[in-house]
VMD Tcl script that draws the C-alpha trace (Angstrom):
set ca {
  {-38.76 -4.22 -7.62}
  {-36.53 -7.31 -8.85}
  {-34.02 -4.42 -10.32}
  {-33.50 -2.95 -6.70}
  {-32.89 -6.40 -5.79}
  {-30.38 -6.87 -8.76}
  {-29.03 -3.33 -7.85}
  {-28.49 -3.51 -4.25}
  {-28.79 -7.11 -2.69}
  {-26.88 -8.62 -5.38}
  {-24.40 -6.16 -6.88}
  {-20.92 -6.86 -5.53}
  {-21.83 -10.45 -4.02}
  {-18.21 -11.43 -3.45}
  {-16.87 -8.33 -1.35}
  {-20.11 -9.16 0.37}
  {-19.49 -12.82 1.29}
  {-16.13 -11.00 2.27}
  {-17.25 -9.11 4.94}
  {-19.41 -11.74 6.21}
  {-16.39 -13.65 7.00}
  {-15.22 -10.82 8.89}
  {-17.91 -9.97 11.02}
  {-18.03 -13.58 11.88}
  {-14.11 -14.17 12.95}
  {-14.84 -10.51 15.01}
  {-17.90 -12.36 16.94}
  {-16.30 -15.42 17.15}
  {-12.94 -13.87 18.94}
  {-15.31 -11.62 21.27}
  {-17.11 -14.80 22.32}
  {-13.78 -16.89 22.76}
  {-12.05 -13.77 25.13}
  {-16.00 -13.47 26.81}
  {-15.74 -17.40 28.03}
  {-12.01 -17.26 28.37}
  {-12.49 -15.18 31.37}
  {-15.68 -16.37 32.21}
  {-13.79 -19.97 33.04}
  {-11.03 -17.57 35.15}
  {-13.38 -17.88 37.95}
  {-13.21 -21.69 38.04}
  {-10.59 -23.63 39.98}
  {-8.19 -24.23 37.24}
  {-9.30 -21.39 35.29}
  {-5.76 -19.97 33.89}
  {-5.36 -23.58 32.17}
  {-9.23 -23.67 30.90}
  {-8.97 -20.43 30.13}
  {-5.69 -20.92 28.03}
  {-7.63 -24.08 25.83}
  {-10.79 -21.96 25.28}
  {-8.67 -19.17 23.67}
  {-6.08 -22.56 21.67}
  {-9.34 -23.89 20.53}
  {-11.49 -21.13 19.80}
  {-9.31 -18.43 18.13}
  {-8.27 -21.84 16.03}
  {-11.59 -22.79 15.05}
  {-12.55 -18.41 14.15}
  {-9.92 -19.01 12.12}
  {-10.41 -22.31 10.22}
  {-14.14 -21.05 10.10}
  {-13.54 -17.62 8.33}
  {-10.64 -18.43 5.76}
  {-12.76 -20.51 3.20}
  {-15.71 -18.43 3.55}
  {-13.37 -15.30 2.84}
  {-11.67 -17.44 0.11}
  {-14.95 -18.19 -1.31}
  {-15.51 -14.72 -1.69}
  {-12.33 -13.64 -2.83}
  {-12.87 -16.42 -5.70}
  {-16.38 -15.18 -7.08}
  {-14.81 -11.40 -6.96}
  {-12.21 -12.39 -8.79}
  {-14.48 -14.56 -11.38}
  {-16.72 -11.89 -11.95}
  {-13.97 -9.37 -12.89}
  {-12.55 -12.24 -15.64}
  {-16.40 -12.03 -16.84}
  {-16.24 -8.47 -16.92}
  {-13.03 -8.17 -18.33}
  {-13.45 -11.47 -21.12}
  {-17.04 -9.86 -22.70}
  {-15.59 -6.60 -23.53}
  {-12.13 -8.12 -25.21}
  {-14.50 -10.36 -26.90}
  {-15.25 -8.08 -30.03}
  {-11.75 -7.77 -30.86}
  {-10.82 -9.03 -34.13}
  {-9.93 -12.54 -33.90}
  {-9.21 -13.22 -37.46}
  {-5.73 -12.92 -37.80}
  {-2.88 -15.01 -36.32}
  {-0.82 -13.64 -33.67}
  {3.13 -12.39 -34.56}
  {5.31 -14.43 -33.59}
}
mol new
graphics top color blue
foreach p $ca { graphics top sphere $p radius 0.5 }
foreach p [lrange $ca 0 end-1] q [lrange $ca 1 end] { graphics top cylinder $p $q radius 0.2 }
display resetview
């Protein structure tokens, strides 16, 4: 059981966080355009309307950047792991040309 977890919950961890970030901007800009027209109704709607899109599609994005960045970095870390183990049994001996 704890190698299906290793093989499918936790195998490719960063392309995971990845798409978390995108699912969340995705919600986050349905739910901004939702209450954007929502407010429409109000007296004054065009201009509340106009600072719940401003202020929400800014905060979807300010929200989903570092968590995509976040991801992006432990992707890229665990490719250098991948990539540093297996150049590791080179011969290390002798003293690069110059």
């Amino acid at each position: 059981m704890l190698q299906w977890f290793k093989d499918n919950i936790f195998n490719e961890v960063g392309r995971k966080i990845q798409n978390y970030a995108i699912i969340t901007l995705i919600i986050d800009i349905i739910a901004c355009i939702i209450l954007a027209m929502i407010a429409l109704g109000s007296s004054d709607g065009w201009l509340i309307s106009l600072i719940i899109l401003a202020c929400g599609l800014g905060y979807a994005l300010i929200f989903a950047m570092p968590i995509y960045a976040f991801g992006q970095l432990v992707e890229d870390v665990h490719k250098t792991s991948i990539n540093t183990t297996n150049t590791a049994a080179a011969d290390t001996d002798e003293l690069p040309e110059l």
